[in-house]
C-alpha positions in Angstrom: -3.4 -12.0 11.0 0.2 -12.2 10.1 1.2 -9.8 6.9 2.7 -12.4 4.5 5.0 -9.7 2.8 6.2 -8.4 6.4 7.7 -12.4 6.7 9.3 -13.0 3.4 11.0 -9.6 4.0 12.6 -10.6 7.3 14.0 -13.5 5.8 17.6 -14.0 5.9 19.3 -13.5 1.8 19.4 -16.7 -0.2 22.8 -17.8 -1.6 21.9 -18.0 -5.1 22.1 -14.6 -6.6 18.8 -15.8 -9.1 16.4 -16.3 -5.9 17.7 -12.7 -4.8 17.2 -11.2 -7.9 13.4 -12.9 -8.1 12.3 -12.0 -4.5 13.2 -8.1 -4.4 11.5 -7.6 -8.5 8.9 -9.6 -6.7 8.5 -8.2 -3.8 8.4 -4.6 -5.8 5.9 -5.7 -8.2 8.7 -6.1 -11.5 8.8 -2.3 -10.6 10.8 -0.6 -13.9 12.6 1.7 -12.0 14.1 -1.9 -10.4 17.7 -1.8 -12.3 19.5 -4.6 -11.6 23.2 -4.8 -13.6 24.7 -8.1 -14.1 28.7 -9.0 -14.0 30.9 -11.8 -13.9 34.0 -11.6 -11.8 37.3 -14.4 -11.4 38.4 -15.1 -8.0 42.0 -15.5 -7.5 41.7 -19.3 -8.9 39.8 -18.0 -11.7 36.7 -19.3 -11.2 34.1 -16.9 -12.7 31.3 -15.3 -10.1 28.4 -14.2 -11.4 27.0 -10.2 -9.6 24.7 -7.9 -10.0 24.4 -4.2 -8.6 20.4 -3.5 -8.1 19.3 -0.2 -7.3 16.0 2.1 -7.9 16.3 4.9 -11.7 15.6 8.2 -10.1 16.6 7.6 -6.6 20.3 6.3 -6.9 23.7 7.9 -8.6 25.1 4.6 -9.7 27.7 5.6 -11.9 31.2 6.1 -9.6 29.6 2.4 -8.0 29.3 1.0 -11.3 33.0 2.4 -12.3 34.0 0.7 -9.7 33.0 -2.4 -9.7 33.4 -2.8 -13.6 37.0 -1.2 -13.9 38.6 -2.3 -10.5 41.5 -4.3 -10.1 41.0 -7.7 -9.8 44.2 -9.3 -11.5 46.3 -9.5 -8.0 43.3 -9.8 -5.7 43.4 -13.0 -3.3 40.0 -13.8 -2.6 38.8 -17.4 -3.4 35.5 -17.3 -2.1 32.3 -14.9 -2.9 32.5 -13.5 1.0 36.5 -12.4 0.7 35.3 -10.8 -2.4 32.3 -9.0 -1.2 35.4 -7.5 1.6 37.2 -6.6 -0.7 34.8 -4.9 -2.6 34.1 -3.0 0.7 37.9 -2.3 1.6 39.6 -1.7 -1.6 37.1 -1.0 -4.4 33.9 1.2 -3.4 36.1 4.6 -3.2 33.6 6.5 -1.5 30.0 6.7 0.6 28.7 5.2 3.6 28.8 1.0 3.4 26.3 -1.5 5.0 26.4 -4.9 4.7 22.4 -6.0 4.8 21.8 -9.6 5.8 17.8 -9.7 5.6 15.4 -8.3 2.7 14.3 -5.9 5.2 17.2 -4.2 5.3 17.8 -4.2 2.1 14.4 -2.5 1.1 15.3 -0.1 3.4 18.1 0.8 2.2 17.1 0.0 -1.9 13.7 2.6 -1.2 16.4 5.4 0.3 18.5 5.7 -2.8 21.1 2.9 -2.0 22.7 0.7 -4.5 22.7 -2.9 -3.3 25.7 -4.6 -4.9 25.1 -9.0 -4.8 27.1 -12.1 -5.3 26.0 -16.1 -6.6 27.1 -18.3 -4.0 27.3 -15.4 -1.2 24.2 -15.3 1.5 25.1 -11.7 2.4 25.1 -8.2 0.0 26.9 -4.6 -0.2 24.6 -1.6 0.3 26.6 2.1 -1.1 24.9 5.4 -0.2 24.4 6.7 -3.7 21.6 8.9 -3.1 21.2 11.3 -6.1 19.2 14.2 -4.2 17.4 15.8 -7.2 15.6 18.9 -4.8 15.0 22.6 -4.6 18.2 24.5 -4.4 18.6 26.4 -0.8 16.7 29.7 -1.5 15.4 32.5 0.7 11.8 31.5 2.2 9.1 33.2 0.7 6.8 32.5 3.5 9.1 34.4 6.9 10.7 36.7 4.5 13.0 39.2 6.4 14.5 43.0 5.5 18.1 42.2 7.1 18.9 38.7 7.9 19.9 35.2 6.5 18.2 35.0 3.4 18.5 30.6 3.6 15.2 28.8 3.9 15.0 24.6 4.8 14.0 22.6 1.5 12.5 19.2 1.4 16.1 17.1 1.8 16.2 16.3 5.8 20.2 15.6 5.3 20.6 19.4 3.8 18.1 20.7 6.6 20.5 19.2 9.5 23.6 20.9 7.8 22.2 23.9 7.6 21.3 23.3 11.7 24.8 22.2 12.3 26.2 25.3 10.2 25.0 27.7 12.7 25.6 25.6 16.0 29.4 24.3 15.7 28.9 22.2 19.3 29.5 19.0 19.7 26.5 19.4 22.2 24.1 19.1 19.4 22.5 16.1 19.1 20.1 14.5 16.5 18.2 11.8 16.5 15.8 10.0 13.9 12.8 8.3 14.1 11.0 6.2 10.9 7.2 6.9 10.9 4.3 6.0 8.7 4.2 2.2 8.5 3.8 2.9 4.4 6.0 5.7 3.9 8.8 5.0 6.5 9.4 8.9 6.6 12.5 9.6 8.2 11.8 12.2 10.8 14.8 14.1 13.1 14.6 15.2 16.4 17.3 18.1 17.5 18.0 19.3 20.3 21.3 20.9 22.5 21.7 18.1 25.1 22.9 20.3 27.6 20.5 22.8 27.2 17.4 21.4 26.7 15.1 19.8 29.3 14.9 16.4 30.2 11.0 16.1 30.7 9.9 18.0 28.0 12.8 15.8 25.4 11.6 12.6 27.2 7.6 13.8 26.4 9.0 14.5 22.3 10.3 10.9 22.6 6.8 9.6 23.6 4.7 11.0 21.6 6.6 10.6 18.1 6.9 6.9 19.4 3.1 6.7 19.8 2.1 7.7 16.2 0.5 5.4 14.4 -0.2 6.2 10.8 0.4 5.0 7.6 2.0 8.0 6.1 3.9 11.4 6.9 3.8 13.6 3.9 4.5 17.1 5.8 5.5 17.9 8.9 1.6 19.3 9.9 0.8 15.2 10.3 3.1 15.5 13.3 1.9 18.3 14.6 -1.4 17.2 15.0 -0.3 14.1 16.6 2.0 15.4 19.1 0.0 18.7 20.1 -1.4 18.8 23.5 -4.9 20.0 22.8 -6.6 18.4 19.7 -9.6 21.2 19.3 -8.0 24.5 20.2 -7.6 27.3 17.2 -4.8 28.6 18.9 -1.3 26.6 17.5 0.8 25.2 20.2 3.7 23.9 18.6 5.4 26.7 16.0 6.4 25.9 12.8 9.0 27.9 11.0 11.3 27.4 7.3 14.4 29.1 8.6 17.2 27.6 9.9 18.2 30.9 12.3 15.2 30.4 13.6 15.5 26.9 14.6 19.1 27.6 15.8 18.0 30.4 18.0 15.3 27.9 19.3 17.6 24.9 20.0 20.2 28.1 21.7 16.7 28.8 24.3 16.4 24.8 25.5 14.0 23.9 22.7 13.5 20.8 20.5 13.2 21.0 16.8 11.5 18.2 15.0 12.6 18.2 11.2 10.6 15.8 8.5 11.9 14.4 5.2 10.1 16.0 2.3 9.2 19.2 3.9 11.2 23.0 4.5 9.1 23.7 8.0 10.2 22.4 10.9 8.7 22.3 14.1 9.8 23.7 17.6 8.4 22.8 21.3 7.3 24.0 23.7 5.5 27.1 21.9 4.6 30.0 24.0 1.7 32.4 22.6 4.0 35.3 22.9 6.5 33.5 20.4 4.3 34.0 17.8 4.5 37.7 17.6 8.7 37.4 17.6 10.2 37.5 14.2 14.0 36.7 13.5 14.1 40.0 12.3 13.6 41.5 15.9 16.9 40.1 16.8 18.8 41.7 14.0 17.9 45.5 14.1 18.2 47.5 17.2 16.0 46.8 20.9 14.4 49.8 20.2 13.2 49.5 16.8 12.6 46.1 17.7 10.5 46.6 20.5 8.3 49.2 18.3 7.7 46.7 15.7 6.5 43.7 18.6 4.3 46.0 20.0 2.9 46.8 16.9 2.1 43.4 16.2 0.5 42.8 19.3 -1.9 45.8 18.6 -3.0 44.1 15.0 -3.7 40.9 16.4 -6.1 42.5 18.9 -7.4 44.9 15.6 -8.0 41.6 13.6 -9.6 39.5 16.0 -12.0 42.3 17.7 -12.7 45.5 14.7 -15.4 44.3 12.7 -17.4 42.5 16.0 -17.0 46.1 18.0 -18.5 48.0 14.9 -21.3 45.5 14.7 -22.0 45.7 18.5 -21.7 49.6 18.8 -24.1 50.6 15.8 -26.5 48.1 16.3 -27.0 47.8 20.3 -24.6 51.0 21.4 -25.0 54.2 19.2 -24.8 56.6 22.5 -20.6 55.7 22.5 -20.1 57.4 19.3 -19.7 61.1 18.9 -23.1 62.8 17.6 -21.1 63.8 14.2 -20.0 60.3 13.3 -23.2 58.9 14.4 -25.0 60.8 12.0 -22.5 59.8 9.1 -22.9 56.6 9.7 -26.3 56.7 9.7 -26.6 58.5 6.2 -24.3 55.9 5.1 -26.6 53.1 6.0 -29.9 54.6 4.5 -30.4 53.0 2.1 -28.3 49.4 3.1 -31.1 46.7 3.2 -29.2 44.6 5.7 -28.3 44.6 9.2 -24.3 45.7 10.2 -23.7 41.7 10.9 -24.7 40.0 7.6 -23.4 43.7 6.1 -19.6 42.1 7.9 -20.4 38.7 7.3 -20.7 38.9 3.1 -17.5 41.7 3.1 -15.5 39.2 5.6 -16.8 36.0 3.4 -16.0 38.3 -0.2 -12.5 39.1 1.2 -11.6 35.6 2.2 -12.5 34.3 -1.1 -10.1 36.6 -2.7 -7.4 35.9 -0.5 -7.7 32.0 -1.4 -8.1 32.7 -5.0 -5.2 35.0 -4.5 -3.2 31.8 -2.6 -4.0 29.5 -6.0 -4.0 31.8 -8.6 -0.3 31.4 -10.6 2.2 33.8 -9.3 2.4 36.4 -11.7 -1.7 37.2 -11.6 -2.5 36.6 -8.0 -0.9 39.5 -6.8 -3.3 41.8 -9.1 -6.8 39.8 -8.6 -6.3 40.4 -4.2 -5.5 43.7 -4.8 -7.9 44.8 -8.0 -10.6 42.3 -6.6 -10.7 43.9 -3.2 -10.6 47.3 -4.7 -13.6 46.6 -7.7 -15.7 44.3 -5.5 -15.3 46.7 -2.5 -16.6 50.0 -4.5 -18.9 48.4 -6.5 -20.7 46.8 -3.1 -20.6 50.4 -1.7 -22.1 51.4 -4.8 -24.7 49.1 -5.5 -26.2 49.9 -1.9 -25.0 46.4 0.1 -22.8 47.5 2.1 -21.6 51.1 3.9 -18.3 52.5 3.0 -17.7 52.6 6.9 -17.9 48.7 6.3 -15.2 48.4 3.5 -12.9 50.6 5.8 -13.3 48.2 9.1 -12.8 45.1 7.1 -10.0 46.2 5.2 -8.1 47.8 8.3 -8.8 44.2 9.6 -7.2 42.3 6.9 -4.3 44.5 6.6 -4.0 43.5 10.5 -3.8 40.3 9.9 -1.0 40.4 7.5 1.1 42.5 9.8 1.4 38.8 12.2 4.1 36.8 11.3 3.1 33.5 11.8 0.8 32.3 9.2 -1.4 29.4 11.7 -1.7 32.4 14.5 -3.6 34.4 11.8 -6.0 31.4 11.0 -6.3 31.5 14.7 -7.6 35.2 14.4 -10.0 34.5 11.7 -11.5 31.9 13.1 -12.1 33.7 16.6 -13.3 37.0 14.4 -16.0 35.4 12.8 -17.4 34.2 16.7 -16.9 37.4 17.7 -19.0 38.5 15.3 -22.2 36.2 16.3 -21.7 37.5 19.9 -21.8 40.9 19.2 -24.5 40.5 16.6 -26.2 38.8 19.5 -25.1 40.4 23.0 -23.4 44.1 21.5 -20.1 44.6 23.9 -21.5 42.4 26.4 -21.0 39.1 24.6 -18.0 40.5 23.0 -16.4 40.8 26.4 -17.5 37.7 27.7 -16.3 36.0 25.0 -13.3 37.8 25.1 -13.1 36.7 28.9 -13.5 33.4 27.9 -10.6 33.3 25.4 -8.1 34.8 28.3 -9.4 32.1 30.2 -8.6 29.1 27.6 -5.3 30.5 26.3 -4.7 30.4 30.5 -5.4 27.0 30.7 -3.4 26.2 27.5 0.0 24.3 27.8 2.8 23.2 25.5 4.8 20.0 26.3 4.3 20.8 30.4 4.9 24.1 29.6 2.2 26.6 30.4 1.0 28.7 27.2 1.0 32.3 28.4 4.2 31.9 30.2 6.0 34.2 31.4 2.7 36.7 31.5 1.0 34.2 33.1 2.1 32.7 35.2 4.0 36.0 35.2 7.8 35.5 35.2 9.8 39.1 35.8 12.8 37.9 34.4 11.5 36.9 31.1 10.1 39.9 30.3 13.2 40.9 28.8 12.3 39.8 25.7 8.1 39.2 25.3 6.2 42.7 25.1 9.3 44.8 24.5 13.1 43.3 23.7 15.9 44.4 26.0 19.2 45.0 24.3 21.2 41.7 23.8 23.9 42.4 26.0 20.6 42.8 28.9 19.6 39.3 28.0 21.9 37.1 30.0 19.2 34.3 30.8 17.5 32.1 28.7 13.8 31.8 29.3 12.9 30.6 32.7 9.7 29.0 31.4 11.4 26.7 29.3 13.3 24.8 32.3 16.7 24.8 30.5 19.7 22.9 32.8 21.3 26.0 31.6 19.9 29.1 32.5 23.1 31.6 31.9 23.2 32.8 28.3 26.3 35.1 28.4 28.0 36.8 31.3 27.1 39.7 32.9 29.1 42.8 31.0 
């Protein structure tokens, strides 16, 4: 079935300015944010043309347009027909901004819906289009999400044109290329892809290509709906493409052979392939010294491992292997749990379900009083439990070591990641002790092995194991020791800097 609107918008512009007028209020349902500004203008044998400048209140800056067109100078103007005086609108009068010259009402919704003034003429079958966008966004601020210690303290915001400047700002190379794509047959989101065309590889650029040309969806709102649609395994907690709101980031991405996807209306972008080892790399690593650095990465790893496996190891040892724990701290324990009425797993299961409730209530709470309910919550609920006899104080202790863990990652979806797999870890200790926990744990290995990201395996370069690019994944070599760019990534350039 042919969409009747999709037709009458491909049609070619009438030449009476009336019809034009009557088919775009139409076609926007008498919209009142439609402004349409009518004129009369004489041509050089003074016959009077009537015009109108259309645009939409809120998305357009009409005013230096409207200046224009109402104060130029039309005494000494030659033009005896509507189309010479449309040109010279174009060459002489519109002082400023990007000019199209629409032929078709699809173009000029296009351009009417992304903040364009349309400028039309009785007795002319074509129009003027002005780029008058009047951006009313977020200022550029520093990201509260990937906040650093030393660093740029610039985040994205939700204006795709402002994102790309930002990108170009910190890559002056004429190397850098963008390209857009409109997705969302409702929304027409205007999404970016960027990339360093010398740099980046040709397989994995031609793979972004076709899968943001396979979406089909009838709206983009964030930059998560392309996520999901691009991602190479739909079911996995694990993320595989990384997501981040800071434009050094980005640059440093595009600077390893990398392709950032930006979306209108959003401050995180995305950039593929994502390796599992990028996750636990801050910007911040690459601004203090390799040694500090290195401490820092380490220590991440180490609380990703403490919040996926802590509370599942104390459920498994004190309910299935009490001989692995020292006869002192055995006893302890014990005298702890006297008088608990529940076994160690549904004693983790309500503290793990308590805290998670405080850390989303924390999440949507205002500002200024969600910082004090996470913290006095955790604090009240957690002593009063201990107190009322429902759970051990060895308990509070595990799960809040845990969730201080999990904090310590710095990117937010590799957390969810850990939560998700804690909570499994959790039945199979409950169920096995440190035989399903192992197994389990086996089985993880095993999927994060099979992984890949845009042909690019997951776990590279630890497996397969790549010696050279262990410069910078477990520990990071000084800067002047990182000459290549990742080998795992395929770049046509491998050479970073020259060898000092």
């Amino acid at each position: 079935m042919i969409n009747q609107t999709d037709t009458i918008d491909d049609e070619p512009l009438h030449a009476a300015l009336k019809l034009n007028l009557k088919q775009l209020r139409d076609n926007l349902g008498n919209s009142p944010d439609l402004v349409s500004r009518q004129f009369q203008v004489n041509l050089a044998n003074n016959m009077p043309i009537q015009g109108a400048i259309v645009y939409i209140d809120g998305l357009s800056s009409s005013s230096s347009m409207l200046q224009s067109v109402f104060t130029g100078n039309y005494e000494n103007n030659p033009c005896t027909t509507p189309n010479e005086l449309l040109d010279y609108y174009k060459e002489s009068v519109i002082p400023e901004g990007a000019v199209f010259n629409p032929t078709s009402f699809n173009e000029i919704f296009d351009l009417l819906l992304t903040g364009n003034s349309i400028l039309l003429l009785d007795d002319c079958a074509q129009a003027l289009a002005v780029d008058t966008k009047d951006l009313k966004a977020r200022p550029v601020e520093e990201p509260n999400v990937q906040s650093v210690v030393r660093g740029p303290r610039e985040g994205f915001t939700e204006v795709l044109s402002w994102n790309t400047a930002m990108i170009r700002r910190k890559i002056n190379s004429r190397h850098l290329w963008f390209e857009t794509y409109k997705i969302g047959s409702v929304t027409q989101t205007e999404v970016a892809v960027i990339f360093i065309e010398n740099l980046v590889s040709d397989s994995v650029l031609e793979m972004v290509r076709e899968r943001l040309q396979q979406i089909n969806i009838d709206g983009i709102l964030e930059s998560n709906y392309i996520e999901e649609q691009i991602q190479d395994k739909k079911y996995s907690p694990f993320p595989t493409i990384f997501n981040s709101e800071r434009p050094d980031v980005v640059a440093a991405g595009l600077l390893e052979g990398r392709v950032a996807i930006m979306v209108d209306g959003t401050p995180f972008a995305l950039l593929v392939p994502a390796l599992f080892t990028q996750f636990f790399q801050s910007s911040e690593d690459y601004y203090e010294r390799a040694d500090f650095s290195t401490l820092i990465r380490l220590l991440r790893f180490l609380s990703f491992i403490l919040a996926t496996i802590t509370p599942s190891f104390y459920i498994a040892i004190t309910t299935f292997h009490q001989e692995l724990l020292p006869t002192t701290l055995l006893y302890n324990l014990a005298s702890q749990r006297e008088g608990v009425p529940f076994p160690a797993f549904v004693e983790a299961l309500i503290m793990e379900i308590t805290f998670e409730i405080l850390r989303e209530a924390s999440v949507r709470m205002p500002k200024t009083i969600g910082q004090s309910i996470s913290i006095v919550g955790t604090l009240v609920v957690g002593q009063a439990a201990v107190e009322a006899g429902l759970v051990s104080a060895a308990m509070v202790i595990v799960v809040s070591i845990t969730a201080i863990s999990n904090f310590v990652l710095p990117a937010f979806n590799l957390g969810i990641a850990a939560r998700i797999i804690r909570f499994l870890l959790m039945i199979m200790a409950a169920s096995f002790g440190l035989y399903g926990v192992f197994i389990f744990i086996i089985g993880i290995i095993f999927h994060l092995c099979s992984l890949t990201s845009f042909g690019v395996p997951y776990m590279a370069p630890l497996a397969p194991f790549n010696s050279t690019d262990q410069k910078d994944t477990l520990f990071r070599v000084p800067l002047r020791s990182m000459i290549t760019r990742p080998k795992s990534l395929n770049p046509k350039n491998l050479v970073r800097q020259k060898k000092t």
